[in-house]
PDB file of N, CA, C and O in Angstrom:
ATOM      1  N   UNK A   1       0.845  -1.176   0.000  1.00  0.00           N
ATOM      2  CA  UNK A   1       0.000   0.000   0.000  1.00  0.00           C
ATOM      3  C   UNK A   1       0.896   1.246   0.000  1.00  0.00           C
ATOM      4  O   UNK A   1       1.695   1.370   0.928  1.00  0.00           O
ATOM      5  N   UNK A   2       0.803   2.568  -1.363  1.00  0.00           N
ATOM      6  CA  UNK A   2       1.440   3.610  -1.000  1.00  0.00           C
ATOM      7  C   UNK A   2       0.732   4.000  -0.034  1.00  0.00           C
ATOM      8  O   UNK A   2      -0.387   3.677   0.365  1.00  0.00           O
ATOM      9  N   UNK A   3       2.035   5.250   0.549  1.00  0.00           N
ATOM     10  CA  UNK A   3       1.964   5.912   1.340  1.00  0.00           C
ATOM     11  C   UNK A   3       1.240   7.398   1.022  1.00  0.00           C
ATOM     12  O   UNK A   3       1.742   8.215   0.250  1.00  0.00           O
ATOM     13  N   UNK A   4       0.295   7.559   1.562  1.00  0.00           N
ATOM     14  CA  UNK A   4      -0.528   8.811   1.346  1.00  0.00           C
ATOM     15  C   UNK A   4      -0.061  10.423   1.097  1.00  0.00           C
ATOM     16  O   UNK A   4       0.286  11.211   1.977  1.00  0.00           O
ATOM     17  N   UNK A   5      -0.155  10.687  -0.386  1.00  0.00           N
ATOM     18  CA  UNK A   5       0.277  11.958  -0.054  1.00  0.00           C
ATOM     19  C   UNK A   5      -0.414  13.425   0.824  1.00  0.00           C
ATOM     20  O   UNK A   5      -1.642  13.511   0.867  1.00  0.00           O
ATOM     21  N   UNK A   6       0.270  14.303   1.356  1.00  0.00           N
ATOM     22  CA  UNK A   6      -0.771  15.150   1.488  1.00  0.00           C
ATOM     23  C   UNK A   6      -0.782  16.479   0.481  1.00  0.00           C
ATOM     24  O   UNK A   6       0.050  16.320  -0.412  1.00  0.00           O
ATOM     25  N   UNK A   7      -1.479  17.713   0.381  1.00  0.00           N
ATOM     26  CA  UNK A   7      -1.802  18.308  -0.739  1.00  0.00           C
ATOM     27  C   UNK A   7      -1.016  19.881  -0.046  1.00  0.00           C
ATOM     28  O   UNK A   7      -1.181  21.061  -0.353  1.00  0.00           O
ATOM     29  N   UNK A   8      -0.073  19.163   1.066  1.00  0.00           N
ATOM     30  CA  UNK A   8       0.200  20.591   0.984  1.00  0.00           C
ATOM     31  C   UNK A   8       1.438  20.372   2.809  1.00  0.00           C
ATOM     32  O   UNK A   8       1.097  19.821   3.856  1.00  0.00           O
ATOM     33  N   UNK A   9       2.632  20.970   2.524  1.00  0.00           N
ATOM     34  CA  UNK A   9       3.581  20.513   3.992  1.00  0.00           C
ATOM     35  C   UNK A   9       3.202  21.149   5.125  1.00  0.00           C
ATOM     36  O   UNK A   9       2.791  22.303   5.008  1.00  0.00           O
ATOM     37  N   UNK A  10       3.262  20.516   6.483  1.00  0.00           N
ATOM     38  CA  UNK A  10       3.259  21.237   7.654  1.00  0.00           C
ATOM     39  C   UNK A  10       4.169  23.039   7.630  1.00  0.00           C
ATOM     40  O   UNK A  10       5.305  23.452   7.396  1.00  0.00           O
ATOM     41  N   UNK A  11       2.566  23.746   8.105  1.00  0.00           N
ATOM     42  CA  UNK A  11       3.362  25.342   7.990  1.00  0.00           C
ATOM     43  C   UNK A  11       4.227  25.029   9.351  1.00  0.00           C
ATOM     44  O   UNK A  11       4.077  23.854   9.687  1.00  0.00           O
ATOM     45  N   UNK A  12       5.018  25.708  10.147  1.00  0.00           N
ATOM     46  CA  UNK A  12       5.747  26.081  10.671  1.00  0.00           C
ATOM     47  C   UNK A  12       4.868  26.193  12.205  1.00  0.00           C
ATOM     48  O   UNK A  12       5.337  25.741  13.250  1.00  0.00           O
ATOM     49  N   UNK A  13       3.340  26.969  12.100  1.00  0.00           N
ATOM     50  CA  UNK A  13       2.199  26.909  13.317  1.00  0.00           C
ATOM     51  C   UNK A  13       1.792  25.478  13.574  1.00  0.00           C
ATOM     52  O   UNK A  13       1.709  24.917  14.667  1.00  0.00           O
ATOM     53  N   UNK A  14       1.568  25.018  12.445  1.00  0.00           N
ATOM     54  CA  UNK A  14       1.130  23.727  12.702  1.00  0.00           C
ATOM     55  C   UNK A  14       1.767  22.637  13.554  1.00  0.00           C
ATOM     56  O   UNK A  14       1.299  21.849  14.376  1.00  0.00           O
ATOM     57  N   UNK A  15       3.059  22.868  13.058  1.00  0.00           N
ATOM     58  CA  UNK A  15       4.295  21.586  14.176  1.00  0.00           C
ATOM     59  C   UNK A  15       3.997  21.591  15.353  1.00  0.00           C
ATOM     60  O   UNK A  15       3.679  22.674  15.845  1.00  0.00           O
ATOM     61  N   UNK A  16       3.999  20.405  16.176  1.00  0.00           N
ATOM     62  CA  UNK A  16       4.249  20.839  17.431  1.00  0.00           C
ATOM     63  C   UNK A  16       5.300  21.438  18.020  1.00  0.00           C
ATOM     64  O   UNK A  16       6.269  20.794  17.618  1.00  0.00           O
ATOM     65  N   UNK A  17       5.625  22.165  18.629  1.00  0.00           N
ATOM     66  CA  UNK A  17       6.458  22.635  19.394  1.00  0.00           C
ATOM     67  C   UNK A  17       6.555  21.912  20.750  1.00  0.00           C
ATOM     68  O   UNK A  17       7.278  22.529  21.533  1.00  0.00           O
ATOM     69  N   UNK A  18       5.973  20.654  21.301  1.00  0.00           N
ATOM     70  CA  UNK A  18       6.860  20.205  22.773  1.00  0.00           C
ATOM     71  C   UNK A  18       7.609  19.086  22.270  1.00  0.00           C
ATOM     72  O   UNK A  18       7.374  18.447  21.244  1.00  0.00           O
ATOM     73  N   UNK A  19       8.614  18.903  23.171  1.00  0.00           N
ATOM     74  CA  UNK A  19       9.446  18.451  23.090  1.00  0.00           C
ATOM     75  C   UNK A  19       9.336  16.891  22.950  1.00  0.00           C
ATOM     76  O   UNK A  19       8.361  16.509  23.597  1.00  0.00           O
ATOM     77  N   UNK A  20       9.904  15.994  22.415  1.00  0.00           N
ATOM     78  CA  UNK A  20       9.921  14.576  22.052  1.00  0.00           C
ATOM     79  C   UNK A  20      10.869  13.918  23.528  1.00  0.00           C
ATOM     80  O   UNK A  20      12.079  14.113  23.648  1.00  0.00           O
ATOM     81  N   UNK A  21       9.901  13.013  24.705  1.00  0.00           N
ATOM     82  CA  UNK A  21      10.021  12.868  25.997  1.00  0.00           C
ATOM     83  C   UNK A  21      11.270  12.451  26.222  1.00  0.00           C
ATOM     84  O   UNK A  21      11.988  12.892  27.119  1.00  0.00           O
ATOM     85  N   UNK A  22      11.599  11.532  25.365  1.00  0.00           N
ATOM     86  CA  UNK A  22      12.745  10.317  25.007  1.00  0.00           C
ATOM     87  C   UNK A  22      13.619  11.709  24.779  1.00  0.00           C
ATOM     88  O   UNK A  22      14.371  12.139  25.653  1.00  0.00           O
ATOM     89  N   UNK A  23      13.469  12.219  23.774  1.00  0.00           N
ATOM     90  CA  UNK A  23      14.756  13.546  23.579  1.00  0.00           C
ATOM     91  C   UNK A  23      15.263  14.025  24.728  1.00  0.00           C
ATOM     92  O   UNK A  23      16.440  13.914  25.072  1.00  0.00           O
ATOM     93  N   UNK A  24      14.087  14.749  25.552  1.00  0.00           N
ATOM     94  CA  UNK A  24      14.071  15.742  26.106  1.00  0.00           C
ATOM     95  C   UNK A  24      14.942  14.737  27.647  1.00  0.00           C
ATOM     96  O   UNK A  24      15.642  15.302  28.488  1.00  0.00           O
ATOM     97  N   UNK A  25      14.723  13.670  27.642  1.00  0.00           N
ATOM     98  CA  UNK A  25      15.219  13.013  29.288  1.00  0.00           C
ATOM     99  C   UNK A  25      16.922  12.696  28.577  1.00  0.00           C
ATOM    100  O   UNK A  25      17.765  12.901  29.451  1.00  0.00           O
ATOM    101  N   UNK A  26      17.569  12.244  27.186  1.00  0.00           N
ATOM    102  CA  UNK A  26      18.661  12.043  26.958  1.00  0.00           C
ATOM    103  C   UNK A  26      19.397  13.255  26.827  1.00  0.00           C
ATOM    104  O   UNK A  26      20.615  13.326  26.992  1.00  0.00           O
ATOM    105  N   UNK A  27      18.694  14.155  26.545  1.00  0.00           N
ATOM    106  CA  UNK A  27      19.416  15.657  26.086  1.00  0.00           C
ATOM    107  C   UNK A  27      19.962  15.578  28.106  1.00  0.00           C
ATOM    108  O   UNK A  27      21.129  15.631  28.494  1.00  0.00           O
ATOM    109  N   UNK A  28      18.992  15.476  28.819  1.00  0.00           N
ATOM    110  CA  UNK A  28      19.200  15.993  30.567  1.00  0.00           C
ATOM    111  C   UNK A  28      20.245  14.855  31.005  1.00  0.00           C
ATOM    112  O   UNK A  28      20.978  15.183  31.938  1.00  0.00           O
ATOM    113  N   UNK A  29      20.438  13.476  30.440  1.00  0.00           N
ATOM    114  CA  UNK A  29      21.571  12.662  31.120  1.00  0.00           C
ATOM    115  C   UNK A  29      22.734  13.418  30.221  1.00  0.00           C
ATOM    116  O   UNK A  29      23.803  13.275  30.816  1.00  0.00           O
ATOM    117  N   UNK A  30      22.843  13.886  29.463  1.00  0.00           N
ATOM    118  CA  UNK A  30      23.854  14.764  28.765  1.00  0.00           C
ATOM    119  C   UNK A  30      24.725  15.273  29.464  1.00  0.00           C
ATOM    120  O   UNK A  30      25.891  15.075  29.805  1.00  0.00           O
ATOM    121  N   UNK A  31      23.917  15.975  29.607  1.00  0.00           N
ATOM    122  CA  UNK A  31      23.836  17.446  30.497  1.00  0.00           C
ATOM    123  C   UNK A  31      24.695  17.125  31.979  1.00  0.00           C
ATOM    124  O   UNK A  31      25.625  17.785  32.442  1.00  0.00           O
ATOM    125  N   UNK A  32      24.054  15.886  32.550  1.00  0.00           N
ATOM    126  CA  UNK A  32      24.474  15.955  33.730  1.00  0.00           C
ATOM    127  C   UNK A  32      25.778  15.003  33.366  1.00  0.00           C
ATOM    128  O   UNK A  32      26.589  15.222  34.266  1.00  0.00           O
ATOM    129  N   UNK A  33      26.285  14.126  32.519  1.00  0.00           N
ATOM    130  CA  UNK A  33      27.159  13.356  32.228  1.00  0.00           C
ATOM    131  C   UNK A  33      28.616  14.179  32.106  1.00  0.00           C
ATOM    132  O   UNK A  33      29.729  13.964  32.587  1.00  0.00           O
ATOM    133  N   UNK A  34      27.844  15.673  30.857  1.00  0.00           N
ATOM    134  CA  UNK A  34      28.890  16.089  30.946  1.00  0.00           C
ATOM    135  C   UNK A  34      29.735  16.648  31.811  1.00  0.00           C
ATOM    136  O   UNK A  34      30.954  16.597  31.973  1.00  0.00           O
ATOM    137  N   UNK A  35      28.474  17.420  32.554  1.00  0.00           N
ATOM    138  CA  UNK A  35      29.150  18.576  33.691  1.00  0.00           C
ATOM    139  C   UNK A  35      29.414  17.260  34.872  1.00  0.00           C
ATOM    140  O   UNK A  35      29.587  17.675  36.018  1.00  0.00           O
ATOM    141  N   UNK A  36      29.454  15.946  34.719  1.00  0.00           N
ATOM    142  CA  UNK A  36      29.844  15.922  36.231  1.00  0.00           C
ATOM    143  C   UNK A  36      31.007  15.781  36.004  1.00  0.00           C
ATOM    144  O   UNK A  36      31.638  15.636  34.957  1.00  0.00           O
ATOM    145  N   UNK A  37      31.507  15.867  37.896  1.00  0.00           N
ATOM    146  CA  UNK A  37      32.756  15.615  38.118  1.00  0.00           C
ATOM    147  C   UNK A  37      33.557  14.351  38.815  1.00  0.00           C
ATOM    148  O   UNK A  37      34.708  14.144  39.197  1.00  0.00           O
ATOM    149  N   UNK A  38      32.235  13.574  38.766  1.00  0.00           N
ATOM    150  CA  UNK A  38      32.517  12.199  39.209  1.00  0.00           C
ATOM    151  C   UNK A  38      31.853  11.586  38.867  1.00  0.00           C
ATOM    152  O   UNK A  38      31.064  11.881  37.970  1.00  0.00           O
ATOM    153  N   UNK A  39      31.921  10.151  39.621  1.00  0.00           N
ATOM    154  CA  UNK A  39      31.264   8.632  38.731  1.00  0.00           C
ATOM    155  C   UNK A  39      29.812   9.067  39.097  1.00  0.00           C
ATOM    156  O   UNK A  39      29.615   9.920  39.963  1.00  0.00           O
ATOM    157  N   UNK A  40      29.120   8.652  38.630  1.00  0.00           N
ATOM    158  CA  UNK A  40      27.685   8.233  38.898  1.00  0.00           C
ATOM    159  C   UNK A  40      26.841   7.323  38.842  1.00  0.00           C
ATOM    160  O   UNK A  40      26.865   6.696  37.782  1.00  0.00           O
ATOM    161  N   UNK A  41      25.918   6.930  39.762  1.00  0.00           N
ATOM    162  CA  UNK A  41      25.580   5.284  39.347  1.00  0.00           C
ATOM    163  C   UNK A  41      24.261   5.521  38.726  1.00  0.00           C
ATOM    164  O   UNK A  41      24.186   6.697  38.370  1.00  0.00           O
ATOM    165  N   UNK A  42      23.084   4.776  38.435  1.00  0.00           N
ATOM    166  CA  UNK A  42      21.882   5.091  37.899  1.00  0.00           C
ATOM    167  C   UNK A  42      21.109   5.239  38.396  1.00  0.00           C
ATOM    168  O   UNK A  42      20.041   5.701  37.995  1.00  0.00           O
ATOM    169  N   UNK A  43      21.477   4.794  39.742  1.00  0.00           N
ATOM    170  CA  UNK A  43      20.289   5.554  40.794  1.00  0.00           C
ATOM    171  C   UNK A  43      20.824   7.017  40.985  1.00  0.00           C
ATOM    172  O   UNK A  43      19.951   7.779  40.570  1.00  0.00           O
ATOM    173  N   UNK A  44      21.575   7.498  41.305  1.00  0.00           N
ATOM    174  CA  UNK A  44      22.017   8.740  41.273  1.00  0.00           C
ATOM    175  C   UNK A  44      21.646   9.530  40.098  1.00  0.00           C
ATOM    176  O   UNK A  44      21.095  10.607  40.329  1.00  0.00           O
ATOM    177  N   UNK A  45      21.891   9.120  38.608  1.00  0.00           N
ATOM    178  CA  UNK A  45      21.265   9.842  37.839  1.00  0.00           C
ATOM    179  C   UNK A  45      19.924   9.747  37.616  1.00  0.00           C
ATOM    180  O   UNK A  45      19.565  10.582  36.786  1.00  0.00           O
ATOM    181  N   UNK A  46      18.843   8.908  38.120  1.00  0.00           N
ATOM    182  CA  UNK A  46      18.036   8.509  37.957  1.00  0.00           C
ATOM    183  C   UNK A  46      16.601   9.671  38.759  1.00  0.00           C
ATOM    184  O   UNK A  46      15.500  10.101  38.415  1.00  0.00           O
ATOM    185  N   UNK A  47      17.551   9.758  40.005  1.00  0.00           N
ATOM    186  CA  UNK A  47      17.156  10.681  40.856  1.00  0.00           C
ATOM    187  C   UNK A  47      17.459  12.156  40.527  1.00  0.00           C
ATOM    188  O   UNK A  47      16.607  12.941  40.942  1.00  0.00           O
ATOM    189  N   UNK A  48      18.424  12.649  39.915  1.00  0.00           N
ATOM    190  CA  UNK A  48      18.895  13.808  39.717  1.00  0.00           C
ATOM    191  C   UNK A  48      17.709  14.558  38.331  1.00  0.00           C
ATOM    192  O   UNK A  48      17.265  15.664  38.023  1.00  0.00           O
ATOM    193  N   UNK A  49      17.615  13.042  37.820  1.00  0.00           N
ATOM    194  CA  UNK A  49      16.810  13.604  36.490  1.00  0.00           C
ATOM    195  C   UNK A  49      15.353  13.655  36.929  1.00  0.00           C
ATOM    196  O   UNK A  49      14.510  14.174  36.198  1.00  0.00           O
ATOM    197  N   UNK A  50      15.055  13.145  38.064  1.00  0.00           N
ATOM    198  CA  UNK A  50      13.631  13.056  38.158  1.00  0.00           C
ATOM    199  C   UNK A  50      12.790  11.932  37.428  1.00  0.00           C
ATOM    200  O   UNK A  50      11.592  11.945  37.144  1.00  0.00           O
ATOM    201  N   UNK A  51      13.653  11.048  37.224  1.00  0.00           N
ATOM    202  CA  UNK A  51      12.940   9.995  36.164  1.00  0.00           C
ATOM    203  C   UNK A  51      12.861   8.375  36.800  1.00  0.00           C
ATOM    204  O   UNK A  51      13.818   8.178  37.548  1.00  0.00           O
ATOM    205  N   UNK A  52      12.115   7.402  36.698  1.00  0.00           N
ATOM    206  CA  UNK A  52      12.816   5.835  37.364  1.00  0.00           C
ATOM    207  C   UNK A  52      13.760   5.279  36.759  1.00  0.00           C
ATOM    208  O   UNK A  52      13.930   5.372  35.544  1.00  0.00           O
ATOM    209  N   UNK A  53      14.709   4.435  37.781  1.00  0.00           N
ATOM    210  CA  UNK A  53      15.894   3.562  36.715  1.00  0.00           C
ATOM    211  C   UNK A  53      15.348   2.787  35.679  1.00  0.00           C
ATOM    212  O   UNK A  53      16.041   2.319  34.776  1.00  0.00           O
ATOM    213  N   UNK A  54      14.230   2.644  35.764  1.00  0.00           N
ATOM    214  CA  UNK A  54      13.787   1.614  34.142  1.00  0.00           C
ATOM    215  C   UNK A  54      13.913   2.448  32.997  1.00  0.00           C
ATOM    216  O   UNK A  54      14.258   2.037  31.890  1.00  0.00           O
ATOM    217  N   UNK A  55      13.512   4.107  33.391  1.00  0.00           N
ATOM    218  CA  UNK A  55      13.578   4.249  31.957  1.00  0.00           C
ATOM    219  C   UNK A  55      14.563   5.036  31.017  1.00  0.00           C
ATOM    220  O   UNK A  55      14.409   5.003  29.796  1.00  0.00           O
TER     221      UNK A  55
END
């Protein structure tokens, strides 16, 4: 089955603008990976990010 065209591209209003969750929690282990200054375990980052170790 093709894939459907549409008759016209997402304007610029239309996009969403929030953030993709998965992005937005790897962009923050980044963040804290880079700036730290020591080891960290995953409970430690886990907690820092506000997130559970599963995910």
């Amino acid at each position: 089955m093709p894939l459907r065209q549409t008759s016209q591209p997402l304007q610029a209003a239309e996009r969403s603008s929030r953030p993709v969750p998965a992005v937005a929690r790897a962009a923050g282990m980044l963040l804290l990976l880079g700036n730290g200054q020591e080891e960290a375990s995953l409970t430690d980052l886990a907690r820092l990010l506000g997130i559970h170790k599963s995910t």
